[in-house]
N, C-alpha and C positions, 0 to 999 in steps of 0.2 A: 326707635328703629334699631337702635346698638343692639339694644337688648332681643329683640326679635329676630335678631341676625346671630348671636349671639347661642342661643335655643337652634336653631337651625345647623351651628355649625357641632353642637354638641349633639343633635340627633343622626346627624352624619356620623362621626366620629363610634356612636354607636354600633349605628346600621354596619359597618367597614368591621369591628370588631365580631356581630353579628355573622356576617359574611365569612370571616377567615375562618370564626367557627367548625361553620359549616362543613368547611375544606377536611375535617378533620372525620367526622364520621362515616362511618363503617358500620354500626350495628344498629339495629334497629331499638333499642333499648335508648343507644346515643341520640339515634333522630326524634325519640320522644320527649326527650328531654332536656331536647335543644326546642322546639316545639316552644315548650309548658313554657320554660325558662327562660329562653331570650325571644323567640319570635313571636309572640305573646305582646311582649314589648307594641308592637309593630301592627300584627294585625290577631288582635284579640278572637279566638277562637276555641268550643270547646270539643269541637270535633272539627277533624278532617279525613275526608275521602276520598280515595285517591280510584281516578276509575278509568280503564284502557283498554283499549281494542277497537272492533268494527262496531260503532254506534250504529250505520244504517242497516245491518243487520242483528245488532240486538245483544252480540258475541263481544260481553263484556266480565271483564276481570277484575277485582277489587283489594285496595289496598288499605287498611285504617290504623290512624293514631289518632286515640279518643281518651278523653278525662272518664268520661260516663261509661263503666260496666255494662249496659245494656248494649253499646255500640262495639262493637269487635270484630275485625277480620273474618276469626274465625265462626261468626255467627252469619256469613255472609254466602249462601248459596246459588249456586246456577238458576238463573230467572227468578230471583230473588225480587220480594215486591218493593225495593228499592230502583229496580229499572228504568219504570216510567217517573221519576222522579230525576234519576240522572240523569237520562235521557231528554227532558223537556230543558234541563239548565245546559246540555250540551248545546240543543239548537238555540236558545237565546244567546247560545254564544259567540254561535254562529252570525244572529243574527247581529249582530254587536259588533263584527266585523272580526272576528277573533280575535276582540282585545277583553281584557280580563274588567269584570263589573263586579256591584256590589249593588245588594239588594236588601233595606230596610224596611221595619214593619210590616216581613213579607210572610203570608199563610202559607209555609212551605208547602204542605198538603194541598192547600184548598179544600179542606176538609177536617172534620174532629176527629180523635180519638175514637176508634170502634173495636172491638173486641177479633175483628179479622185480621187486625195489622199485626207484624213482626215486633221482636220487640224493640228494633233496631227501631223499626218506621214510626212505634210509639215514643221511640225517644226524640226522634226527630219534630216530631208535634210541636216539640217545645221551644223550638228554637226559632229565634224571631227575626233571624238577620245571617244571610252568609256571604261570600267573596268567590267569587268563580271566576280561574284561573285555568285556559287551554294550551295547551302544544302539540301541533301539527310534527310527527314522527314521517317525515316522508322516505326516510332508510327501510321500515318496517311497515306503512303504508296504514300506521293505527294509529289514531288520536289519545292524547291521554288529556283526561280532566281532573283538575283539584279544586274542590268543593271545602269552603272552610265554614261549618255552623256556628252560630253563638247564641246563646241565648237572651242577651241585649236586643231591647228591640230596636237598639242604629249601634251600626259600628262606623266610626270616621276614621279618614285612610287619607294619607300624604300620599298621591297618587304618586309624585317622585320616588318617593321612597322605595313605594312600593315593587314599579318596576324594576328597579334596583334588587330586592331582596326575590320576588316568587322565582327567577329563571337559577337560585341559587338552591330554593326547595325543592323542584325538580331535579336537579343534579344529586341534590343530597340524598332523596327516596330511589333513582334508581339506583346509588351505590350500593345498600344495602337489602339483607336477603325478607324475603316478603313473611310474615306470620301468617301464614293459609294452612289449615288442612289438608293434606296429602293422602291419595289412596291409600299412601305406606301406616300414616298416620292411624288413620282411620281403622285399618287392620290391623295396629296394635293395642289400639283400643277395644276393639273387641274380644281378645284374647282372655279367658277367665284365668286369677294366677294366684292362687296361695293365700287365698283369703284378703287380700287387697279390698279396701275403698275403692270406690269410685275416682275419690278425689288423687289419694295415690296412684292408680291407674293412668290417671292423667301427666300425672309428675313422671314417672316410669318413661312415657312413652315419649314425653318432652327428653330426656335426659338421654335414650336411647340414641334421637337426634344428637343428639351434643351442647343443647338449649345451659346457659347457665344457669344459677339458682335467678340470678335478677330478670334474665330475659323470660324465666318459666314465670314469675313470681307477677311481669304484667304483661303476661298471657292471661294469667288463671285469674288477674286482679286479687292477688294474696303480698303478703310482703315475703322479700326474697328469706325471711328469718322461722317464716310460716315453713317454704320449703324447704327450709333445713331442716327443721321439726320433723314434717312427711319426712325427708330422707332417713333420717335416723332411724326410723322404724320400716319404713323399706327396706334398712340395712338388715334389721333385727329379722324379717321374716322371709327374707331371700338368703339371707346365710350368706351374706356377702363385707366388700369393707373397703370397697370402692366405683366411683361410676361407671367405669369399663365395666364392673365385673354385672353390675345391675342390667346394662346395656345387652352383654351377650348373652344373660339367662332370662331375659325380656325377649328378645328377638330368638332366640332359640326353643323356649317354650309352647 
């Protein structure tokens, strides 16, 4: 019984440490890997989706922090065939009573693999267990939902705990700025420029934003050491020898 109490008092003592963490992030880089690194600990997960707005009409917005490349913010579009999937973990959560649940050995889909799905939605195939986590925004009159997948087919959860730790993941995703695509984006990615990559186009347009090498590095899922690489050669064929100056002859171009 010592000992069992003992475990309990060290998993608190955790959780509390977990917690102050928390308090500290700002960047969306930090919440990923506070995520991977401590809340992991807690509630084992290799994705999370973070999804808000008017669920009874459909007008929904997406947020993600994902292990798996295939899964990404920015692969996330308007009436994306991820909808009716949020959508239906919205209302069980509803009907739940709006308390947050957990769901083992579950066919996310209800369905296989087919060659129609996204590639978000064929990563999701795979995951055999998530934790669905709601909060009613009545300031803003939008519900937001956090969706946590795993690929474990059970995840076990100290429901103590847990209440404890999700109202501190909410606070911590809305502090910091979302990784979406942007019409601005989007426009400077179309831009043809001097013989540029693809791939450096990409970097370009991140860095125009003010994105750092680590926050670009898991956007593009490269290491932050990759886009220094890119940079340097960016440097080379813009005739440049700093970010600002990349920034103004990218957006001026």
């Amino acid at each position: 019984m010592l000992q069992k109490n003992n475990i309990q008092i060290e998993k608190r003592d955790r959780l509390l440490a977990v917690i102050q963490r928390s308090l500290t992030i700002n960047r969306h880089v930090e919440f990923f890997r506070w995520l991977q690194d401590e809340v992991r600990d807690f509630l084992p997960h290799d994705v999370l989706i973070a999804a808000w707005g008017d669920f009874s009409s459909g007008k929904i917005e997406y947020d993600v922090a994902s292990s798996i490349p295939e899964v990404r913010t920015q692969k996330i579009t308007v009436g994306c065939d991820i909808d009716p999937l949020i959508g239906a973990l919205y209302y069980r959560w509803l009907d739940f009573g709006e308390q947050w649940y957990a769901l083992n050995n579950f066919d996310i889909l209800g369905t296989k693999q087919n060659d129609g799905q996204s590639s978000i939605l064929a990563a999701l195939v795979r995951m055999q267990s998530l934790v669905v986590h709601g909060i009613r925004d009545k300031r803003s009159r939008s519900d937001c939902l956090y969706v946590f997948f795993d690929h474990a087919a059970s995840i076990e959860i100290d429901h103590a705990l847990m209440n404890l730790l999700l109202p501190h993941i909410d606070a911590a995703l809305r502090r910091v700025e979302r990784l979406e695509p942007t019409p601005e984006i989007l426009a400077l990615r179309a831009k043809p420029m001097m013989g540029m990559s693809q791939r450096e186009h990409e970097i370009v347009s991140w860095v125009s934003l003010g994105k750092t090498n680590e926050e670009i590095g898991m956007i593009l899922t490269i290491s932050p050491n990759t886009v220094k690489n890119h940079l340097k050669r960016i440097f080379q064929k813009l005739d440049v020898t700093s970010r600002a100056q990349v920034a103004a002859k990218y957006q001026t171009n």
